[in-house]
Each structure stands twice: as structure tokens, then as C-alpha cells.
C-alpha positions as CSV (number, residue, x, y, z in Angstrom):
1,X,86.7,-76.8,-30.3
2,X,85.6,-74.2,-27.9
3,X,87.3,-71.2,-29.9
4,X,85.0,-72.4,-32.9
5,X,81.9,-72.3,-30.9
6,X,83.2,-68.5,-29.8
7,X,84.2,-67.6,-33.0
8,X,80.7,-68.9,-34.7
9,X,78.4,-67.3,-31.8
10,X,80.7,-64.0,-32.3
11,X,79.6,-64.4,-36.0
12,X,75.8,-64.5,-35.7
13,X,75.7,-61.3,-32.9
14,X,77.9,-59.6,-35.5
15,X,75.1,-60.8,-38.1
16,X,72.7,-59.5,-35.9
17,X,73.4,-56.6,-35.4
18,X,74.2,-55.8,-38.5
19,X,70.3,-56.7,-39.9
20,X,69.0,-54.2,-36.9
21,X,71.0,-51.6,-37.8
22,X,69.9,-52.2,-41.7
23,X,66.2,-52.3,-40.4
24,X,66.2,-49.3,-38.5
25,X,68.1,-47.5,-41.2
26,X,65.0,-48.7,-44.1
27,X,62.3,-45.9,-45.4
28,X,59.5,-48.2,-44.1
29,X,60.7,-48.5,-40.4
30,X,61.0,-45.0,-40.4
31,X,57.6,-44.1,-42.0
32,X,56.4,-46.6,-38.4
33,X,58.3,-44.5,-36.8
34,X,56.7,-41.5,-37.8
35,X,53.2,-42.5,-37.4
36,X,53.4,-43.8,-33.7
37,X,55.2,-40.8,-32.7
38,X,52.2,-39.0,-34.7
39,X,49.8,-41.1,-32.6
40,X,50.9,-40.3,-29.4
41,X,50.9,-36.6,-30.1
42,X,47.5,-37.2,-31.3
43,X,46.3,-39.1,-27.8
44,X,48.1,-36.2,-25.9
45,X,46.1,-34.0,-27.4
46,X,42.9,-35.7,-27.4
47,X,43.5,-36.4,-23.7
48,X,44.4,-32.6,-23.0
49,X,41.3,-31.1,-25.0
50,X,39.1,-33.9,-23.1
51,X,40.2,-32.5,-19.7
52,X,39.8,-28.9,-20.9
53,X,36.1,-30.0,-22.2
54,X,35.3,-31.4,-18.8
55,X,36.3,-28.1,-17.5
56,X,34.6,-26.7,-19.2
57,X,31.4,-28.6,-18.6
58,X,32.1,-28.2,-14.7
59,X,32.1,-24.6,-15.4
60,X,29.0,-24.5,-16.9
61,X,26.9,-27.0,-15.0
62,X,28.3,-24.5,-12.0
63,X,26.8,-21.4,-13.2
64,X,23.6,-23.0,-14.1
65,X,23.2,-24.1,-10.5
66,X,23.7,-20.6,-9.5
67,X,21.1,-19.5,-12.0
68,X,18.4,-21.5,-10.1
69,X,19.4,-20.5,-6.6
70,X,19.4,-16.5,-8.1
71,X,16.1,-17.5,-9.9
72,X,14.3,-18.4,-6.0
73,X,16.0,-15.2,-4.4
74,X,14.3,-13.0,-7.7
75,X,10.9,-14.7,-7.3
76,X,10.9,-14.0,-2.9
77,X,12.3,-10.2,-4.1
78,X,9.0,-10.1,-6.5
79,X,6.7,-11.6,-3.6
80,X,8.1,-8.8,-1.3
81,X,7.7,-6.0,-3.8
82,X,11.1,-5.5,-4.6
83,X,10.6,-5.2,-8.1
84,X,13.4,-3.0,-9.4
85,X,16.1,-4.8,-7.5
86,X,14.6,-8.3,-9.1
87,X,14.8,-6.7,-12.9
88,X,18.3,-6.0,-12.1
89,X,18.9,-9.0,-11.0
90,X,18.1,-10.6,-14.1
91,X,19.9,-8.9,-16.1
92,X,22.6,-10.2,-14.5
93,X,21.6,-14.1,-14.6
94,X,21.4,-13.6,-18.9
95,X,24.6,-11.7,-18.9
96,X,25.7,-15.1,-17.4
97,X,23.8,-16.9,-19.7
98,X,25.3,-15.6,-23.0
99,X,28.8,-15.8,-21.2
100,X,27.7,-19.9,-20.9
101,X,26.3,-19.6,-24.3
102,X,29.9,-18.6,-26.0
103,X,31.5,-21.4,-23.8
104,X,29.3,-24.1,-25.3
105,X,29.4,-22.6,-28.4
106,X,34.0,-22.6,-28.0
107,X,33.6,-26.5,-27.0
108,X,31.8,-27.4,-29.6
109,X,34.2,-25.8,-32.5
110,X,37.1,-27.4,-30.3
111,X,35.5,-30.4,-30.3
112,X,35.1,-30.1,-34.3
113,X,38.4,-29.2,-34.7
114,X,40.2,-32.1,-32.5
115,X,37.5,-34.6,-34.2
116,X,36.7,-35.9,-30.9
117,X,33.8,-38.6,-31.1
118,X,32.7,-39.5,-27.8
119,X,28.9,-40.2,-27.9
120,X,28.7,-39.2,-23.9
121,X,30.5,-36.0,-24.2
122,X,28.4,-34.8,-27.3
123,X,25.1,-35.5,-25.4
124,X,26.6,-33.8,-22.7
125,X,27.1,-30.5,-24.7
126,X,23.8,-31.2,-26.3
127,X,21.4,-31.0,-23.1
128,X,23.7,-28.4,-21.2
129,X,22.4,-26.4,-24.8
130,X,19.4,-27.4,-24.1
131,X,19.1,-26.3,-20.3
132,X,20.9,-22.7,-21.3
133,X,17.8,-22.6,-23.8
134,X,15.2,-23.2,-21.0
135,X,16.8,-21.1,-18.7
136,X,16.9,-18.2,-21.3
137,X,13.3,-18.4,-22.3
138,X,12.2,-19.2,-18.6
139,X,14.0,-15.9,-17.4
140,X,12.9,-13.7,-20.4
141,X,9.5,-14.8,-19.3
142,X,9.8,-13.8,-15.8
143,X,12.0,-10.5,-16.8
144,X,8.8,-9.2,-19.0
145,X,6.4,-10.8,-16.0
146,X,8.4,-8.5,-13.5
147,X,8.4,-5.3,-16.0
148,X,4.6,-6.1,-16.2
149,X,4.2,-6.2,-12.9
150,X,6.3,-2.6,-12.3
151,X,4.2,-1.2,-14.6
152,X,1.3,-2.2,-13.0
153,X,3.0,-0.8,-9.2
154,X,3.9,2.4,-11.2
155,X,0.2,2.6,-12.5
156,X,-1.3,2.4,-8.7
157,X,1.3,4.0,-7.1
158,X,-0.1,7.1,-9.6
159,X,-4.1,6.2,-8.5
160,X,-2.8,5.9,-5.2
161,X,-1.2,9.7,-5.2
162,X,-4.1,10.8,-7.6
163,X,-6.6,9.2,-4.7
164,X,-4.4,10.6,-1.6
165,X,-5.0,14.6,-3.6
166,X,-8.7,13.9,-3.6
167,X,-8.9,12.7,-0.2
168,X,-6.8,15.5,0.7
169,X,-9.0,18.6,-1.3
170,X,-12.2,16.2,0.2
171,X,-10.8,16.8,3.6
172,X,-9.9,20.6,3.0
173,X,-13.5,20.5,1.5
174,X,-14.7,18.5,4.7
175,X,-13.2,21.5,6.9
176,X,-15.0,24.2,4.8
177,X,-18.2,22.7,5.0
178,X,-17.3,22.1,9.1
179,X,-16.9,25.2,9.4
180,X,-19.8,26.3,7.2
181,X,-22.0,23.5,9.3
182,X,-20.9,25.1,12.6
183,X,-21.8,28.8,11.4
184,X,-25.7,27.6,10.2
185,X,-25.7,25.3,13.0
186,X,-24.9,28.2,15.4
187,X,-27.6,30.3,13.3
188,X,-29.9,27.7,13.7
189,X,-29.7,27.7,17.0
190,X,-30.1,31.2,17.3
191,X,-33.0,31.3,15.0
192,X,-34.3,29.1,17.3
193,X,-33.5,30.1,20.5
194,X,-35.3,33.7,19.4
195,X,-38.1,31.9,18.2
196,X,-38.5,30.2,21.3
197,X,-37.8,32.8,24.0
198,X,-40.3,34.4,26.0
199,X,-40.4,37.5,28.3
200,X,-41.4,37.1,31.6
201,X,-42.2,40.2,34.2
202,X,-43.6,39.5,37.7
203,X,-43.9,42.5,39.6
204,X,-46.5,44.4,41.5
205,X,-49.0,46.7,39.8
206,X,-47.0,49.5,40.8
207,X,-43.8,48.8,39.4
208,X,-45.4,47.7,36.2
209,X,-46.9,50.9,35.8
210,X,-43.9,52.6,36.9
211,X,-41.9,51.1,34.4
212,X,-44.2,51.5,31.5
213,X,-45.0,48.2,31.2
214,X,-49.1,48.6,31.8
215,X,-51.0,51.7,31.6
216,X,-52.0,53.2,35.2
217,X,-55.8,52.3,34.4
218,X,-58.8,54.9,35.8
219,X,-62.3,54.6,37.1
220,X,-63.6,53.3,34.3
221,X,-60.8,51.8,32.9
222,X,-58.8,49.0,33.6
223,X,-55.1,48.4,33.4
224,X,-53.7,47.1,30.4
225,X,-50.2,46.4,28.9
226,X,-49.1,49.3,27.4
227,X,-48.9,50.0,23.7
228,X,-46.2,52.6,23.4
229,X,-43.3,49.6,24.6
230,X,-41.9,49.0,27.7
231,X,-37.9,48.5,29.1
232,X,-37.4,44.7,28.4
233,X,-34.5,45.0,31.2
234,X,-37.1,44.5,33.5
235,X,-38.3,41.2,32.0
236,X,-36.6,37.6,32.6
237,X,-36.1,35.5,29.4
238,X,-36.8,31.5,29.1
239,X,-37.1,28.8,26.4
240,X,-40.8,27.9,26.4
241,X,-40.3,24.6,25.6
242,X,-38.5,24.4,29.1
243,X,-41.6,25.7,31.1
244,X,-43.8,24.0,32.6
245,X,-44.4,25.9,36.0
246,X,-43.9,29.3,37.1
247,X,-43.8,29.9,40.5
248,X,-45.3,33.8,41.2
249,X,-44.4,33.6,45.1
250,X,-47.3,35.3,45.9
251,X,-51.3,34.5,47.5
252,X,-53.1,37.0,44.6
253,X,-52.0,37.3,41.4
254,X,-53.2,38.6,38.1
255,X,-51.7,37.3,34.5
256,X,-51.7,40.7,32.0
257,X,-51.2,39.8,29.2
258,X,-53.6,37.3,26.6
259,X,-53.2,33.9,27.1
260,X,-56.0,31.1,26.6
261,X,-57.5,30.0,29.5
262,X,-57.4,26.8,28.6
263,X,-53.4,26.2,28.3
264,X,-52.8,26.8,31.8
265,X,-54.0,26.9,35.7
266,X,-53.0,28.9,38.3
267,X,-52.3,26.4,41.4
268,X,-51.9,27.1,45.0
269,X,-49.2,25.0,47.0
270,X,-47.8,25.5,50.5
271,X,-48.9,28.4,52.7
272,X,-51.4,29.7,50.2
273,X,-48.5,30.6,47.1
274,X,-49.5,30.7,43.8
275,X,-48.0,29.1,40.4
276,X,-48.8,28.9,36.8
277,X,-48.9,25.5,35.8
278,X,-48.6,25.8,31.7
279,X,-50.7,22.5,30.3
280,X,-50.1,23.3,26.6
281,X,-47.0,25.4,25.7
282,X,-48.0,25.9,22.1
283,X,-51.5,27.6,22.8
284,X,-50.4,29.3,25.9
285,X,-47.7,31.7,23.8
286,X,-49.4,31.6,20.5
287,X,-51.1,34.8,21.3
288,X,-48.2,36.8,22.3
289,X,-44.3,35.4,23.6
290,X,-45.0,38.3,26.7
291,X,-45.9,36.9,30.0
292,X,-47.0,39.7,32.7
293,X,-48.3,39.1,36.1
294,X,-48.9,41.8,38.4
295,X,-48.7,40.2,41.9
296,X,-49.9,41.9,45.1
């Protein structure tokens, strides 16, 4: 009885076996076969061009984060005047751009190509478009700002030298008309130093004859200045303006020459000597700029 049971169980394995190895050997099994094999392919890839995408997106998000911290360096480099170095700088942030620009622009064909479908990586790729965008305009903006503004540094720089030449022919000019100043100034003063001196000769009749300064006089004549000039080395100059008194060191004097009576006084002081006090300078030389006293 047992050796049936063995004999029937050998029976159905044999069976078995024999409908597996006719299904695995049918079109239709093989066509499943095909397709799952297909499927996984498909998944590796899809997984594979995922990870790359996210790279990719890493990548990008990356350089736009430098963009912003190289956007505040440019904008302190414009505040301190370092206007070339900024421009340059620029150009460098949209060579970065673009380079960002063709990486979107490979994702998205890959993307295409592979079919993929995910809503959250398509609006992913959509706004980091859209911030590329910003960033492009916003730094085209600030590139023609900056040009703008060097063109504007170029422009005073050139009134700055144009004004540094004037002030520089103003100060030669300045120095000519110094010098000019000092020469009509010194003039001036000459001119008015001549006009203003007077000749003063205090002697004793003698000497003033002697010297041809006053005629020797006679009986019936008196002594008067002489009219055929006189040495002037024998005569002390002054400014009129500066005198007021002029002491004659002597008890009896006698003025020569004209003078008004009224612009002056002869005053006695200690022991009897005699001075010309001077009460109105203008009216006691308008007659003549000669003083002459003959003292005895």
C-alpha cells in the first residue's frame, strides 16, 4: 500500500514539473518575461536620471547662492569707488549665469527624453528658470548702473583735471600779478614817500650862507634862501606826516624859509630851548617841502 502512495505522489511531481517546464517554454510567459525585465531597466534608469537631476539642481541652487553673496561684495566695491573691479566682476557672475542657463536647459531635454513626470521636480526646474531670469535682468541692470556710473567718474575725473589746469594757470597768474602788486606797491610807496619828504637844515647863519643855502644879505638887505640851489647833503629828510615837533636846541632861532604862521609855534621848554611845534602839517609845507632855521 505504501509503494502505491510513492508511486502516485512520484506521479503528480513528475506531472508537475512537466506543466512548469511547458509554461515557461510558452510565447506568452516569455513576452511577461520580457516586459518585467523591460520594467526594471526602465526604473533603473528613471532612478539614475532622477539622481543626476537632483545633481544637477544642487549644482545650480549652489551657484545661485554664490551669485548673491558676489552680488553684495560688487555693490560695497561700487560704494567704495571701485568701479572697474565691480564691472569685471560681473561679467563673471553672467558667465556663470549662461553656464546655469545650459544646465537647466540639458535637464529639461533629459527630462523630456526619459519622460519623467514628477510634478515637484518640474516646478523645481521651473522657478530655478525663473530665479536665473531675475538674476540676469537684476545684474544687467546693475552692470549698465555701474558703466553709468564710470562714465560719470571718467566725466569728473576730466572737470577735475580740466579744474586743477585752471587753478594751476590762476595760481601762475596769482604769482604774476604778486609780483606785479609788489612792484606798484613798492612804487607806491615810493611815490609816496617823495611826496611826503621834507628837507630840514638847522644850522647857524654862517654855515647856511657858507653852504649856499641863504644869500649873505647886506645893509639894506636881508638874508634870504638862495635861488641859485643849494647842497641838499647838508639837509636831514623826514616824513611830514611823522612831525609833529622839531626840537632846534637853541634859545634864538629864526625859520627861513615860508611857512604860515598859523600852522605852527615856536615853544620854549627847559633851560630857555626852543622847538617848533607843527599844529597843522598840511598848511605848514604847502608853501614849500624846505624847512630852514638859522639858529644862533
Amino acid at each position: 500500500m505504501q509503494h502505491r502512495l510513492t508511486s502516485v505522489s512520484l506521479f503528480f511531481v513528475a506531472l508537475a514539473m512537466a506543466a512548469c517546464n511547458n509554461v515557461e517554454r510558452s510565447e506568452k510567459y516569455q513576452t511577461l518575461l520580457a516586459e518585467r525585465d523591460s520594467l526594471y531597466t526602465e526604473v533603473v534608469a528613471a532612478k539614475g536620471g532622477f539622481d543626476e537631476a537632483l545633481n544637477t539642481i544642487n549644482e545650480i541652487e549652489n551657484a545661485l547662492e554664490s551669485v548673491r553673496a558676489q552680488e553684495n561684495i560688487i555693490m560695497m566695491e561700487n560704494q567704495e569707488g571701485n568701479t572697474n573691479r565691480a564691472v569685471s566682476e560681473i561679467s563673471a557672475i553672467q558667465q556663470t549665469l549662461q553656464d546655469n542657463r545650459n544646465k537647466i536647459n540639458d535637464l529639461e531635454q533629459r527630462l523630456a527624453e526619459q519622460g519623467t513626470k514628477s510634478k515637484a521636480l518640474n516646478q523645481t526646474v521651473s522657478r530655478l528658470k525663473k530665479q536665473l531670469e531675475e538674476k540676469d535682468t537684476f545684474i544687467k541692470n546693475l552692470k549698465d548702473e555701474l558703466q553709468q556710473s564710470k562714465a560719470q567718474i571718467a566725466t569728473l575725473n576730466e572737470q577735475v583735471s580740466d579744474l586743477s589746469e585752471n587753478i594751476n594757470e590762476l595760481n601762475s597768474n596769482l604769482d604774476v600779478m604778486a609780483v606785479q602788486n609788489a612792484a606798484q606797491q613798492a612804487t607806491i610807496e615810493n611815490q609816496d614817500a617823495q611826496l611826503n619828504t621834507v628837507w630840514i637844515c638847522i644850522a647857524p647863519q654862517q654855515t647856511l650862507v657858507e653852504k649856499g643855502i641863504v644869500s649873505k644879505g647886506g645893509l639894506f638887505q636881508a638874508s634870504e634862501i638862495s635861488k641859485q640851489g643849494f647842497d641838499k647833503s647838508q639837509f636831514m629828510q623826514g616824513n611830514k606826516r611823522d612831525l609833529s615837533v622839531i626840537p632846534l636846541n637853541t634859545k634864538k632861532a629864526k625859520i627861513m624859509t615860508n611857512h604860515p604862521e598859523s600852522s605852527y609855534q615856536l615853544v620854549e621848554g627847559e633851560e630857555g630851548s626852543l622847538s617848533i611845534d607843527i599844529l597843522d602839517k598840511d598848511a605848514f609845507w604847502s608853501i614849500s617841502n624846505y624847512l630852514v632855521v638859522s639858529i644862533k
